[in-house]
N, C-alpha and C positions, 0 to 999 in steps of 0.2 A: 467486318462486323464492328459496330460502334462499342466504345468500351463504358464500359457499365459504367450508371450515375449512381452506385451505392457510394463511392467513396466520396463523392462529393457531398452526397445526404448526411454522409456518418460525420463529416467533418463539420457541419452547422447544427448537428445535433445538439443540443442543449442535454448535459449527463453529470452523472454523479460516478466520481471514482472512490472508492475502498480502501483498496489495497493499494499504496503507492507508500514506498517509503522516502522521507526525509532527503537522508544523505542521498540516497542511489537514485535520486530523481535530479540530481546534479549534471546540468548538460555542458555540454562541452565548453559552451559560451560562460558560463557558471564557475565553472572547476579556472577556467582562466583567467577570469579575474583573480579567485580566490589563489593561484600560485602567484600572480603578478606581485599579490601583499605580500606573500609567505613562501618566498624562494625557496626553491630548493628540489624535494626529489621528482615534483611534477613538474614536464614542462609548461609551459602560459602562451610558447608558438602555436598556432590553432595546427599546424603541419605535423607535428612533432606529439601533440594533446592528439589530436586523430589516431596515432598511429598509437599511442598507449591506451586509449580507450577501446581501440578495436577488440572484439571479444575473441578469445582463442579458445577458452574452456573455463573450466568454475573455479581453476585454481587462480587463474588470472582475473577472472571478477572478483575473488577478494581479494587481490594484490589491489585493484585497482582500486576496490572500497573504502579498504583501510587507507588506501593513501590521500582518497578524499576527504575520508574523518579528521586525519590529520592536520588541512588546509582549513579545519572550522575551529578557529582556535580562541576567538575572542564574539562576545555578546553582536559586536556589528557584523560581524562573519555569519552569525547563526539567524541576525535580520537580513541581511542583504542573500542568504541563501532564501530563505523561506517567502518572502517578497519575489524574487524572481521565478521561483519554483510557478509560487501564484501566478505571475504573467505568462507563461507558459503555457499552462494548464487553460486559462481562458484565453489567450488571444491565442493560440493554434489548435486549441481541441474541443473548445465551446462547453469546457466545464464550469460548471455553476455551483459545483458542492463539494469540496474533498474531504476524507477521512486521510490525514496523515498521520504515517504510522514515526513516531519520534522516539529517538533510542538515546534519552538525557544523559543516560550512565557514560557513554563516550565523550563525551564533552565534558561533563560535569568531572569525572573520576574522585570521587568523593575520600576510596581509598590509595590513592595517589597526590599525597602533600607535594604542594607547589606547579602540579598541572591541573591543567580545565579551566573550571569559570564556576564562581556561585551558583547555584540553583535559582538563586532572586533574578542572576542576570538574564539567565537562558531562558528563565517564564516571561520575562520583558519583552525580550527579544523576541519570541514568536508570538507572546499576542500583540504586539506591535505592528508585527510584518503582517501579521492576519486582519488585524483592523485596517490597517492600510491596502491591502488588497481587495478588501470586499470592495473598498470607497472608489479605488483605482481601476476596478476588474469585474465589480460585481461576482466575484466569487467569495462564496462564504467557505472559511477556512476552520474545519474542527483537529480535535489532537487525539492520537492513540499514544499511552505509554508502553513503550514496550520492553520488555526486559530482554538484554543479549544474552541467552538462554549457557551457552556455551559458556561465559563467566560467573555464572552457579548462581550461588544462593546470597555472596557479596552483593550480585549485581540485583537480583531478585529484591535485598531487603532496602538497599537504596531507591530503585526505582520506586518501590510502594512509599518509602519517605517522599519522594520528589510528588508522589501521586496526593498523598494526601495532606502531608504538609504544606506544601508550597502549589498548591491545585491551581492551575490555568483555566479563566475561565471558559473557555473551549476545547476543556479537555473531556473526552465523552468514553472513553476505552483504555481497557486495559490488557497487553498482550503480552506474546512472548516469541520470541523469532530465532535467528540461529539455526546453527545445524543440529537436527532430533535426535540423529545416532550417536547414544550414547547419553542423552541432556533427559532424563524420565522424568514425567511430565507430573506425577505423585511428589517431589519435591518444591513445588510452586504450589501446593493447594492452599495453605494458611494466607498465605500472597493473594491470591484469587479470591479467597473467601473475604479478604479483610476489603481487596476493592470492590465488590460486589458490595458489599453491607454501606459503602460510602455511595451508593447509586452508580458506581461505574459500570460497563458492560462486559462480558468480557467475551473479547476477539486473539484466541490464539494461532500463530498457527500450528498443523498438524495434517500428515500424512501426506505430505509432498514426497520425502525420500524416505517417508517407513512406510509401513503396512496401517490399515483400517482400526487396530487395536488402538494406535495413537489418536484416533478421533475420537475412538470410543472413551477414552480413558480422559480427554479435553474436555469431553461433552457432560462424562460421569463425571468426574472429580474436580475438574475447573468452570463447571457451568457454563461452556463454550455457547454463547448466541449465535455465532459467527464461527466457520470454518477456511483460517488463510490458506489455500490452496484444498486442500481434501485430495487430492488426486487419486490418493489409492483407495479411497469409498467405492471406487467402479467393483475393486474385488469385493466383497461382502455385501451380498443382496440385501441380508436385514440389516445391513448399516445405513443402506440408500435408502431402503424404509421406511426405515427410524428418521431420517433427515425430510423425505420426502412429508411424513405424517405430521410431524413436529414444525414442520417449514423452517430447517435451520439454515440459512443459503452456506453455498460454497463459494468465495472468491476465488475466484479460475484466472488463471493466468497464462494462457500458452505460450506467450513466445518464455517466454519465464523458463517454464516445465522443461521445456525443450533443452534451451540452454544449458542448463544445471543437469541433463539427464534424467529428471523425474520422465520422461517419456521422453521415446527414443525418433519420434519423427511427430508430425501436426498429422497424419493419416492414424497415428494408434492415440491422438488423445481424446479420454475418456468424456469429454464434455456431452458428445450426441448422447454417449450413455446415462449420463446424468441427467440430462433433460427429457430422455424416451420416460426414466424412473420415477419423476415428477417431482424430482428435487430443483427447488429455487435456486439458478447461480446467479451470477454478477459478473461483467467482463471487468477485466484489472489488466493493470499495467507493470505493478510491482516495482522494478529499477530500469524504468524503461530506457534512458540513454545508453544505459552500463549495457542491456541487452538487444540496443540496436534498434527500439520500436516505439512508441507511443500507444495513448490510448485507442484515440482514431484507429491504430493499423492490429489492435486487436481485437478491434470489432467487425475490422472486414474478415479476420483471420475465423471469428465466430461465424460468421456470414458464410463463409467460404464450408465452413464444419456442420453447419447445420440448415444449407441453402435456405437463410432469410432474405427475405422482400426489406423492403422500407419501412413497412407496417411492424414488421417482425420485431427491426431492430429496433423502431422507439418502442417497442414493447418492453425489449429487453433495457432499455435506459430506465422506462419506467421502474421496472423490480428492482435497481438498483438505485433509486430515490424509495422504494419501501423497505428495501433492507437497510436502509440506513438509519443512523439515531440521529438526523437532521430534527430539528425540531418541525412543528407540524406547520406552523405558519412559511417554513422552506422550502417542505417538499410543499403544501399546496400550489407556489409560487413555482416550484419547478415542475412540478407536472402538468402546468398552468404552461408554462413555455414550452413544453414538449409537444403541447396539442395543437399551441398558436403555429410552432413551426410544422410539423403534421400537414395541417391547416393550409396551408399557405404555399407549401410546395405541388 
């Protein structure tokens, strides 16, 4: 039996990713430059970086996160990450549009005299690397702020300084990430409320490792547009409802889910259920080197969940150029290349 031309379709596909973060989108080629500057607990041999990037469990993706954070330590570290992130992104997966999601408070450390880097530096730095990548890549590069949830309300009131003070001019969102158990999502609402009032969106995530209440509570209390994973929406029929009636998309991420244990194998995740429900998702990649995958390999992974054709899946590209806050003259251009490739295959 000849093997299927999905993977080769998905891979020319012309797409918009979501959910993809910053740091965790660090590939291996990436992380080794950035030890070769700043010696030390990473190794920079690709043999040796292999064997520490390989994923074991969640404890070890954030051994391994944090020790990437650490390797971004100056204004050229944080262009030369974000710059490459961008060649990546289009020259192996044929993205045309990202939403990255950036977590400034870890670089920045605003309360921690004598580490990090200015706020001025780091907004440099990435629309630097973003201008330069459209020109170099033709991918157009926007910014999520996101607050590391798990450092409270310190980090919460910096990040919204960094949001609206020092505002990137593609910076389009405003989140919150972290581990949920335990981080109540009622402590960020003045946060939420003050970036919303400034035109930002807001994309938190919620209900990846809790229960449906924490979307409820995103969606009521932080005006959630955007749901980062949603996973446990599948339990609560009038939550999928509510998302379905509202069209608030979910950014899905399997091999993600998997990973971290928000679901325990690709046959129990909730996705076919969210789309029987007529809730809008979006396929994501999240920290794809950290978990072994790419964007491309999670759209065969949707393929595979919810036997799409070729037609299916630029369908699904397309709903993620409409859940996006791309500006309009973007998406018409990329739904504009979605149809030529379409077209042409």
């Amino acid at each position: 039996m000849p093997p299927s031309p999905l993977p080769g379709f998905i891979a020319g596909l012309p797409k918009a990713e979501l959910h993809v973060h910053h740091v965790g989108s660090a590939s291996e080629r990436i992380v080794s430059e950035l030890a070769e500057r700043h010696p030390g607990t990473v190794p920079s041999d690709p043999v040796l970086l292999r064997e520490f990037f390989a994923f074991r469990d969640f404890a070890h993706f954030i051994q391994v996160y944090l020790a990437v954070v650490d390797l971004v330590k100056t204004p050229e570290d944080v262009r030369y990450l974000t710059y490459e992130i961008g060649r990546e992104l289009a020259e192996g997966q044929s993205v045309r549009y990202a939403e990255l999601t950036c977590t400034p408070y870890t670089s920045v450390l605003p309360d921690t005299p004598g580490l990090g880097m200015p706020i001025e530096a780091y907004t440099e730095a990435i629309e630097d690397a973003g201008v330069a990548a459209e020109r170099d890549f033709g991918l157009v590069l926007r910014w999520i702020y996101d607050i590391p949830g798990e450092s409270g309300l310190p980090a919460a009131d910096a990040t919204l300084r960094f949001a609206l003070d020092h505002r990137p001019d593609g910076l389009i969102g405003f989140g919150l990430g972290g581990p949920e158990i335990g981080v109540a999502r009622e402590q960020f609402i003045p946060h939420f409320a003050a970036a919303r009032a400034a035109g930002l969106h807001s994309i938190p995530h919620a209900g990846e490792t809790t229960g449906p209440e924490t979307i409820w509570t995103s969606i009521r209390d932080l005006g959630a547009e955007r749901i980062g994973h949603g996973t446990s929406a599948a339990a609560d029929p009038a939550l999928l409802a509510h998302l379905a009636e509202h069209q608030i998309p979910l950014e899905v991420c399997p091999s993600s889910n998997i990973a971290t244990r928000a679901v325990a194998t690709l046959a129990d995740h909730p996705l076919p259920i969210f789309v029987e429900a007529g809730v809008l998702v979006t396929i994501n990649s999240d920290d794809p080197p950290m978990f072994g995958t790419t964007l491309n390999r999670e759209y065969e992974i949707a393929a595979d969940l919810l036997g799409l054709d070729a037609a299916d899946l630029a369908d699904l590209s397309r709903a993620a150029v409409g859940a996006s806050f791309a500006p309009a003259d973007v998406k018409a251009r990329l739904l504009g290349e979605i149809d030529a490739y379409v077209a042409a295959e």
